[in-house]
ZATI-501227 format. One record per residue (C-alpha): x, z negated, y. Coordinates in nm, 4 decimals, decimal comma, always signed. Layout:
px:pz:py
X:Z:Y .
...
***
This chain:
px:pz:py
+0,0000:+0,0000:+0,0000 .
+0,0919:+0,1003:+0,3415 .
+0,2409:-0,1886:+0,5842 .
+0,0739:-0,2742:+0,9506 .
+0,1516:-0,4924:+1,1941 .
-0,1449:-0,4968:+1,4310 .
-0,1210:-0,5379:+1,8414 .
-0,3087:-0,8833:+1,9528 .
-0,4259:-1,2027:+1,8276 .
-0,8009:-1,2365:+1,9567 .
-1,1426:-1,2585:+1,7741 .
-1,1375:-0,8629:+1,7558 .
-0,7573:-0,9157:+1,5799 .
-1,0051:-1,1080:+1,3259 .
-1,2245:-0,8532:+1,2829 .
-1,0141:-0,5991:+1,2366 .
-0,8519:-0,8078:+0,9417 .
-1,1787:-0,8465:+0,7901 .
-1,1899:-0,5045:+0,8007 .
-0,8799:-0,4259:+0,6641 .
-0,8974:-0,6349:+0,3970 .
-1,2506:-0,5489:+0,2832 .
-1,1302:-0,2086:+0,1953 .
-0,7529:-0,2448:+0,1546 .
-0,6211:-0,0118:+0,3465 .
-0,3161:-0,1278:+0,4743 .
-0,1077:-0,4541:+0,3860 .
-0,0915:-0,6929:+0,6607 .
+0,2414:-0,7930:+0,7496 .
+0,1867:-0,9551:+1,0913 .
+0,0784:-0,9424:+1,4417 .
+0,2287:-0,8409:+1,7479 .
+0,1978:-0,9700:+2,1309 .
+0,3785:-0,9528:+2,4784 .
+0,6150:-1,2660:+2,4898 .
+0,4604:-1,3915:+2,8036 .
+0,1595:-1,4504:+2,5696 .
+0,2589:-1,5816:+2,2355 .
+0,1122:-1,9276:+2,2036 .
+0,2402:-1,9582:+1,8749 .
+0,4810:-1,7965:+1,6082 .
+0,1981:-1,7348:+1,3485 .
-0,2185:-1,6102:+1,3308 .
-0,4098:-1,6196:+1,0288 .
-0,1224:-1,7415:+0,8458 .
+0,1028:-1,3976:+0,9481 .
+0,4040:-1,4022:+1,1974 .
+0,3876:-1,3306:+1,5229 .
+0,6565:-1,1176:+1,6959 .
+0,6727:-1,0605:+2,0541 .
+0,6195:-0,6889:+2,1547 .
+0,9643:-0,6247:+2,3783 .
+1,1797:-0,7353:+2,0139 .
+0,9469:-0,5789:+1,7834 .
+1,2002:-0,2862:+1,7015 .
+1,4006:-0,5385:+1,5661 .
+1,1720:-0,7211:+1,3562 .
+1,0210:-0,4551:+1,1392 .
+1,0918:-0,0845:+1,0664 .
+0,9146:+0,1535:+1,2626 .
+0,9500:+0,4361:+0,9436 .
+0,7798:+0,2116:+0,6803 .
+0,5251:-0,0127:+0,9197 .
+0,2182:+0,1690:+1,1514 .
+0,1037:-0,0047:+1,4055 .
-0,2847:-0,0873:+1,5167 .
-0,4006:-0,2236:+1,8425 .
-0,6563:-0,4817:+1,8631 .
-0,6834:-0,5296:+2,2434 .
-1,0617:-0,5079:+2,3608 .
-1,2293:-0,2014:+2,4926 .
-1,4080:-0,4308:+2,7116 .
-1,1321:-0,4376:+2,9488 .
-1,0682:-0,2082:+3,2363 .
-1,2005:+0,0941:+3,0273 .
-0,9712:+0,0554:+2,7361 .
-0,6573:+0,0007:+3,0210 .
-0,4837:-0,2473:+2,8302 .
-0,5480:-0,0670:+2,4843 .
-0,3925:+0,2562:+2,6540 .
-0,0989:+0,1041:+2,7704 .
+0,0172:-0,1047:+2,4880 .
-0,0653:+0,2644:+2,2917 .
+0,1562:+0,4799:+2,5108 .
+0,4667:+0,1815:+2,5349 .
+0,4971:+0,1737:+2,1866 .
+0,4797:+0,5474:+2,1313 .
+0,7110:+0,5911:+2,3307 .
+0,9108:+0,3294:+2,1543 .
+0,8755:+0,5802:+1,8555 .
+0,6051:+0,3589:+1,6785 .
+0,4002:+0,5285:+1,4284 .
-0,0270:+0,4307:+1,4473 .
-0,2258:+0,3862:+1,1942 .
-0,5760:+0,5155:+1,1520 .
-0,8600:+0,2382:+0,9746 .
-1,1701:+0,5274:+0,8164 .
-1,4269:+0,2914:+0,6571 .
-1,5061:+0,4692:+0,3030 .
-1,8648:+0,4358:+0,3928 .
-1,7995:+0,6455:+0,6906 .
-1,8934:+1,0429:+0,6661 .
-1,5871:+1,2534:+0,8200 .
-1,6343:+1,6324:+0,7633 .
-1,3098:+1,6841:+0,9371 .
-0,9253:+1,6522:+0,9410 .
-0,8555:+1,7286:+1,3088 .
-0,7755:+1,3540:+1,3709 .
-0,5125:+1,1598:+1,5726 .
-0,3467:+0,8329:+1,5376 .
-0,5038:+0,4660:+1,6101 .
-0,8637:+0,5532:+1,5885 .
-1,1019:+0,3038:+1,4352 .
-1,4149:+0,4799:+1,2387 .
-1,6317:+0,2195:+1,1239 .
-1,8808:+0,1633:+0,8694 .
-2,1409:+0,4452:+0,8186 .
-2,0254:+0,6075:+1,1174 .
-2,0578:+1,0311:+1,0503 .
-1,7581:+1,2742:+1,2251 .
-1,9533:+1,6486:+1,1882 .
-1,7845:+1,9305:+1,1252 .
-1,5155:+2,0802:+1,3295 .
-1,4787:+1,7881:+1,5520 .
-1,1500:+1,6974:+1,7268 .
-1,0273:+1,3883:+1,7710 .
-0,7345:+1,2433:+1,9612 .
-0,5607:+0,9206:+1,9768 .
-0,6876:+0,5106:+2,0294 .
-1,0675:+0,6079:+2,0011 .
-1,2983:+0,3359:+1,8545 .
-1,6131:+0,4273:+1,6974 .
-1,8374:+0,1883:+1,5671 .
-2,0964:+0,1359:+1,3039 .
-2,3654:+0,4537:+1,3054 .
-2,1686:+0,6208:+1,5611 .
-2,2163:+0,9789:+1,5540 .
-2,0377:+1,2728:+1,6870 .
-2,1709:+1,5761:+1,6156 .
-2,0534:+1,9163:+1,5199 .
-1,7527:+2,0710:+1,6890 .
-1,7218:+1,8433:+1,9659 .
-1,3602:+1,7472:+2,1418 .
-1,2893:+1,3892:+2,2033 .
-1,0023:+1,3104:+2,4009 .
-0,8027:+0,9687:+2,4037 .
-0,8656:+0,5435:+2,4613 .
-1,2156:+0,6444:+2,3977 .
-1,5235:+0,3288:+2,2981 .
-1,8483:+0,4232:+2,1190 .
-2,0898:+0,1798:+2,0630 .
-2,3126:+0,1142:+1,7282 .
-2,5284:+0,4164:+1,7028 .
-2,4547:+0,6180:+1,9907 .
-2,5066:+0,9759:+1,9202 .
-2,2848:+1,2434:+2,0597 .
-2,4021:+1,6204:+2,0664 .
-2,2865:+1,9095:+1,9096 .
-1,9924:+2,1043:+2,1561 .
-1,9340:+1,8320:+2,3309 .
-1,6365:+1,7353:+2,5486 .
-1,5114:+1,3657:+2,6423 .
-1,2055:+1,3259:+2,7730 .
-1,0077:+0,9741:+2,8481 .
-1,0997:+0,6318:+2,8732 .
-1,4382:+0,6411:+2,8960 .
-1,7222:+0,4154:+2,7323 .
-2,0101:+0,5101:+2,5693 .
-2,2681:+0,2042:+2,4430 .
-2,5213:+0,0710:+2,2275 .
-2,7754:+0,3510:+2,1147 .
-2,6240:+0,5843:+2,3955 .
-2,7263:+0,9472:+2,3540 .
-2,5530:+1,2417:+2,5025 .
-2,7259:+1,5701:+2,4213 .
-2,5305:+1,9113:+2,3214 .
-2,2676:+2,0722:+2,4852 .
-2,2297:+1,8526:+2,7575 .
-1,8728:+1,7449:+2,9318 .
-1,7986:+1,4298:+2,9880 .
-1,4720:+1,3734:+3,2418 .
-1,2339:+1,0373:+3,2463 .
-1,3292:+0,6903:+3,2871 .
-1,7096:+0,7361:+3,2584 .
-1,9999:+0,5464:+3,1354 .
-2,2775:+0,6332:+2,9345 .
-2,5111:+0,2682:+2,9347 .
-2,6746:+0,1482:+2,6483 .
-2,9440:+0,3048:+2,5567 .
-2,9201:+0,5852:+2,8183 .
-3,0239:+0,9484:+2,7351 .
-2,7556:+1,1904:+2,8970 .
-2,7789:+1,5840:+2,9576 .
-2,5865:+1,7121:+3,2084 .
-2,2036:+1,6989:+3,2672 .
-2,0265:+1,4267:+3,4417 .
-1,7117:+1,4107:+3,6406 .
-1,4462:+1,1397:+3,6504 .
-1,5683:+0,8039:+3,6739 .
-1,9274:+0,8419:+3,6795 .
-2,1514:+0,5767:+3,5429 .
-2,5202:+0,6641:+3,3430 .
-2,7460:+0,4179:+3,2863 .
-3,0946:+0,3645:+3,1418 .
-3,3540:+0,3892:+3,1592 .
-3,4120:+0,5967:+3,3817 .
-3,1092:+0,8663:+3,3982 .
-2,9207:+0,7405:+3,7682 .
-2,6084:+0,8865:+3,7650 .
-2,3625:+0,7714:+4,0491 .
-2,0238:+0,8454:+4,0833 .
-1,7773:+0,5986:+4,2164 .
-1,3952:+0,5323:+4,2674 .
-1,1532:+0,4400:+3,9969 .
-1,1566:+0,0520:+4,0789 .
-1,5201:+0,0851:+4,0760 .
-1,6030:+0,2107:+3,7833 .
-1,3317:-0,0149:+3,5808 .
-1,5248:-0,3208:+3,6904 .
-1,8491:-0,1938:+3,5117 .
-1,6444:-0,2936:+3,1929 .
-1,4895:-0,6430:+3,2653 .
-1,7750:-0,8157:+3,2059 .
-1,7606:-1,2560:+3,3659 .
-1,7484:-1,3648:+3,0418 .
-1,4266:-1,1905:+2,9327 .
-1,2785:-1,5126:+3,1727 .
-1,3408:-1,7043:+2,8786 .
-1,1243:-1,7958:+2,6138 .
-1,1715:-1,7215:+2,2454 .
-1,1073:-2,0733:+2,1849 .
-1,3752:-2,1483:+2,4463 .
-1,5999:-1,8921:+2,2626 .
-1,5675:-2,0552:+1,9405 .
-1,6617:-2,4146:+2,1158 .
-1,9841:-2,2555:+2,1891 .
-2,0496:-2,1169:+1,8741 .
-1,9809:-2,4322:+1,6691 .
-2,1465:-2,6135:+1,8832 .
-2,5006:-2,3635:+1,8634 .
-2,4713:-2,3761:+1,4909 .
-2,4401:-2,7517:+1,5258 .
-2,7841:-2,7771:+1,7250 .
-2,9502:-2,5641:+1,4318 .
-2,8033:-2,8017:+1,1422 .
-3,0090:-3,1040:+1,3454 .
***
């Protein structure tokens, strides 16, 4: 089995392991963070290297790399930059296909997540960093750039175009041969048809299409609660499933 070390050491870093493991698809060797950020030397009972040494701590023609850093953040910023560093650092990325997902094509890059049930058509191209989640679809011979996020069951057309960054949510539908630019947003649940330009936002339910600034349209997807801490998160949690044990 292939070896992966994989970029962060959140709640989504869990997930992905979940997901990993569920299937087997890679062997887990350890995790990877910037130094400024390592709280401690292990997660989930793996090491932890810091990202700035990593060349020296495992060997970039056996291991593939897989980032972990949340899409909710700047549109996929963070997840684009830790992508390019490390490519350019020569770092090979590795792909996670669920086998429950239907892919009719080969045309695929590296780092892309394609989640359970998810269905790839025919003919469809897809770059690098793109996360698809469960009952995503992307239809027939549509082009999908890179440091792309589509939500559960968002439905892309056939001859479609997306190109970087951009966010597409829960239940989103973009009809056929439509062109989507860079840093956009398709809303959950919202029903688009014609083309939009760099850093646009579409939201339901109503189509209302605005375009806005760079800045603008990155704070869309930083949502308050993102302040939070996972450990914070996981105080709530425990404490809601404490309430329903009473």
């Amino acid at each position: 089995m292939e070896k992966i070390v994989l970029i962060g050491t959140s709640s989504l870093a869990a997930e992905t392991v979940a997901f990993i493991e569920r299937y087997q698809l890679y062997d887990i060797i350890g995790f990877t963070v910037n130094e400024n950020c390592m709280k401690e030397d292990s997660f989930m009972g793996k090491p932890v290297y810091p990202i700035e040494s990593l060349e020296e701590c495992v060997d970039k023609a056996t291991v593939k790399l897989f980032c972990t850093a949340s899409w909710y953040n700047h549109m996929n910023r963070l997840r684009k930059k830790l992508f390019d560093e490390l490519k350019e650092k020569d770092f090979t990325f590795a792909n996670l296909i669920s086998p429950n997902a239907i892919v009719y094509t080969d045309d695929i890059g590296e780092g892309n997540w394609i989640h359970d049930f998810a269905h790839i058509g025919h003919g469809v191209h897809i770059g690098d960093n793109n996360v698809f989640r469960m009952n995503c679809v992307i239809e027939h011979e549509s082009v999908i750039g890179n440091h792309n996020f589509f939500g559960v069951a968002s439905v892309i057309g056939g001859h479609d175009f997306y190109g970087d960054c951009n966010f597409t949510g829960l239940g989103a539908l973009v009809f056929n041969r439509v062109a989507v630019g860079n840093k956009c947003i398709v809303g959950a649940g919202a029903a688009l048809k014609d083309d939009l330009p760099d850093y646009s936002l579409c939201v339901a339910p109503k189509p209302f299409i605005k375009q806005c600034d760079e800045e603008k349209i990155e704070s869309y997807i930083t949502p308050a609660h993102l302040n939070r801490s996972v450990d914070e998160f996981n105080e709530m949690i425990k404490a809601h499933r404490k309430g329903e044990n009473k």
